[in-house]
C-alpha positions in Angstrom: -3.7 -7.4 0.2 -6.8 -8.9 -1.2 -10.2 -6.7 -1.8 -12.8 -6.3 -3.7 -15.2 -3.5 -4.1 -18.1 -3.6 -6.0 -22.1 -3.2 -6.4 -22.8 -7.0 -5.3 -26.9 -6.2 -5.3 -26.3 -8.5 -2.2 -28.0 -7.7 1.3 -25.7 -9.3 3.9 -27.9 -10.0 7.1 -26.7 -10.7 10.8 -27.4 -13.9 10.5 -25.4 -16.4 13.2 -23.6 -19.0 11.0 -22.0 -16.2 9.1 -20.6 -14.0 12.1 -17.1 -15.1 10.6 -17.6 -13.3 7.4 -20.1 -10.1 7.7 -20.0 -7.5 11.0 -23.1 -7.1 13.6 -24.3 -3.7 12.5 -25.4 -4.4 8.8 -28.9 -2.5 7.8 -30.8 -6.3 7.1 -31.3 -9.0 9.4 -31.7 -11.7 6.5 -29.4 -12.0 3.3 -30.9 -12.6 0.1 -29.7 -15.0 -2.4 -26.7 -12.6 -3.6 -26.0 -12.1 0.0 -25.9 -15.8 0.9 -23.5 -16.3 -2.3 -20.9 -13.4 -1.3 -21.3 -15.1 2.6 -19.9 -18.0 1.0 -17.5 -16.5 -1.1 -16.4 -14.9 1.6 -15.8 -17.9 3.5 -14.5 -20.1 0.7 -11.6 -17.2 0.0 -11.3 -16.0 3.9 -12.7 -12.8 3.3 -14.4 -10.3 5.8 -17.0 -7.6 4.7 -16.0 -4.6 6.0 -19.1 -2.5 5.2 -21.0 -4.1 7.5 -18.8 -3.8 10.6 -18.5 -0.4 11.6 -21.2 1.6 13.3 -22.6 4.9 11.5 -26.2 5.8 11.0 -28.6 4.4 9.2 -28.1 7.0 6.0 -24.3 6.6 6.0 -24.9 2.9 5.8 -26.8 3.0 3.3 -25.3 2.7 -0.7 -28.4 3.2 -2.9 -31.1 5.4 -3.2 -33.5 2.8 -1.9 -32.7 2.5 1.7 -30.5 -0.9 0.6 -26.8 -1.5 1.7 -26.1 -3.3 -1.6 -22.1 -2.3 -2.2 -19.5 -4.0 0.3 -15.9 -4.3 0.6 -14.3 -7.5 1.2 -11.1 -7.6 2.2 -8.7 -10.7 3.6 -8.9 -11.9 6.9 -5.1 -11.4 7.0 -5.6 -7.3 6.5 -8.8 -6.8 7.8 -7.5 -4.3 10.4 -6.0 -2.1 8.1 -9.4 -0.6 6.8 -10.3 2.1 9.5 -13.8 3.5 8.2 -16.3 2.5 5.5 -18.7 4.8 4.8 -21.2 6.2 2.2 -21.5 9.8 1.3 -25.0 10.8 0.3 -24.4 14.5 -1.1 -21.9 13.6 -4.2 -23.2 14.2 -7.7 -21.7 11.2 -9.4 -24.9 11.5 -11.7 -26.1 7.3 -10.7 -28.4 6.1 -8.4 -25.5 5.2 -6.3 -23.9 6.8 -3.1 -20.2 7.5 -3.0 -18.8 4.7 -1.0 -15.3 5.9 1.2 -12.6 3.4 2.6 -10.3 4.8 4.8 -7.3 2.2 4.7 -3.7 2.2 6.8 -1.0 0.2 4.9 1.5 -0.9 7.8 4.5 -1.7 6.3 7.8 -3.8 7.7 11.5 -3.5 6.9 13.6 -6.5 7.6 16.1 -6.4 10.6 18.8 -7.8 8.2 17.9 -5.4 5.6 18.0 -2.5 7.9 21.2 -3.0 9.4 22.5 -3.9 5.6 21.9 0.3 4.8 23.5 1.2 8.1 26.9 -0.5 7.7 27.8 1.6 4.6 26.3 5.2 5.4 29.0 7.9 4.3 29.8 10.7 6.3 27.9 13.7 4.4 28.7 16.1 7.0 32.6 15.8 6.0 31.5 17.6 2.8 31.1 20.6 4.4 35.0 21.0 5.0 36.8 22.7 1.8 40.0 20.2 1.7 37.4 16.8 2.0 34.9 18.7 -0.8 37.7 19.0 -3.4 39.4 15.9 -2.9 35.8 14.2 -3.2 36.2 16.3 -6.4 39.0 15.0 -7.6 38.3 11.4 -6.9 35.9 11.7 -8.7 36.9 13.3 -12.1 39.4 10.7 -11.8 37.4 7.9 -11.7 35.0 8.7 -14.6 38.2 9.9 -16.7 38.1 6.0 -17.5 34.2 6.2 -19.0 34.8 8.7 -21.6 36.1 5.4 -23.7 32.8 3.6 -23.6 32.2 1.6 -26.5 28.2 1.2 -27.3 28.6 -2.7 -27.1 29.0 -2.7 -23.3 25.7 -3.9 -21.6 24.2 -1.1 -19.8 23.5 -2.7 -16.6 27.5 -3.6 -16.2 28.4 0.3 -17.4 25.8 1.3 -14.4 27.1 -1.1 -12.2 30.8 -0.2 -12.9 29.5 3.6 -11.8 27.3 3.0 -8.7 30.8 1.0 -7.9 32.9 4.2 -8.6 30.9 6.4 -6.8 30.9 4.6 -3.4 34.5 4.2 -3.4 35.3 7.4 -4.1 32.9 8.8 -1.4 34.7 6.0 0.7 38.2 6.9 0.3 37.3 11.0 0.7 34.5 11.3 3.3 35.0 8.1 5.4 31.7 5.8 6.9 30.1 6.7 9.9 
């Protein structure tokens, strides 16, 4: 996810032939000359400005002590739904001429199909632990199977010594507990 926050010193207007990049509710109607270079930025790198898209009062619009929205958010076209809220808070003492600007974002994440049936297959019964006779056999399996570490020799390469004990591990809670 793309996005840039920053103090552009740009006023972003409403104009028409940049409705792709900036919202309707921004406090200017014309951009200045920053504004028309972020507009094209913007464009050029399919970015949208957030700060300009969301309706709130005047004085939570604006992001400087002059009544000027002059810090934006621009974020990719691709995630652009993902920021709920942009805001500015006027009553934090940051000690600038500045008002705290607040993005409220929600990340939505995926998991694979394939990936999630590849956990399922080889979930171990945990419940089975519970019985005495399945708990100490677990045990046993276990002490047995690391019995063979205590040789180590400090030439092995650690990722095949942790591999050889995630290996251990999941047969031994295999043989004892059983898959669901």
């Amino acid at each position: 996810m793309e996005t840039l926050l920053r103090d552009f010193n740009a006023l972003l207007g409403t104009e028409d032939i940049f409705k792709s990049t900036t919202g309707k509710v921004s406090l200017h109607q014309d951009s200045n000359d920053n504004g028309v270079r972020i507009e094209d930025f913007a464009t050029l790198k399919n970015l949208v400005a957030k700060s300009t898209t969301f309706l709130h009062r005047n004085i939570h619009k604006n992001s400087w002590t002059s009544p000027d929205q002059i810090n934006h958010i621009l974020i990719d076209t691709r995630w652009h739904s993902s920021v709920l809220e942009v805001r500015s808070f006027r009553g934090t003492d940051c000690d600038t001429d500045q008002y705290l600007l607040v993005v409220k974002f929600r990340e939505r994440l995926a998991l694979s199909k394939y990936r999630a049936h590849e956990f399922d297959e080889e979930r171990v019964s945990l419940r089975a632990l519970s019985e005495l006779e399945v708990r100490t056999q677990y045990q046993i399996n276990i002490s047995s199977s690391f019995a063979a570490f205590k040789n180590l020799n400090d030439s092995e390469d650690i990722n095949t010594a942790w591999g050889n004990i995630e290996e251990n591990i999941k047969t031994s809670a295999k043989e004892s507990l059983g898959l669901n």
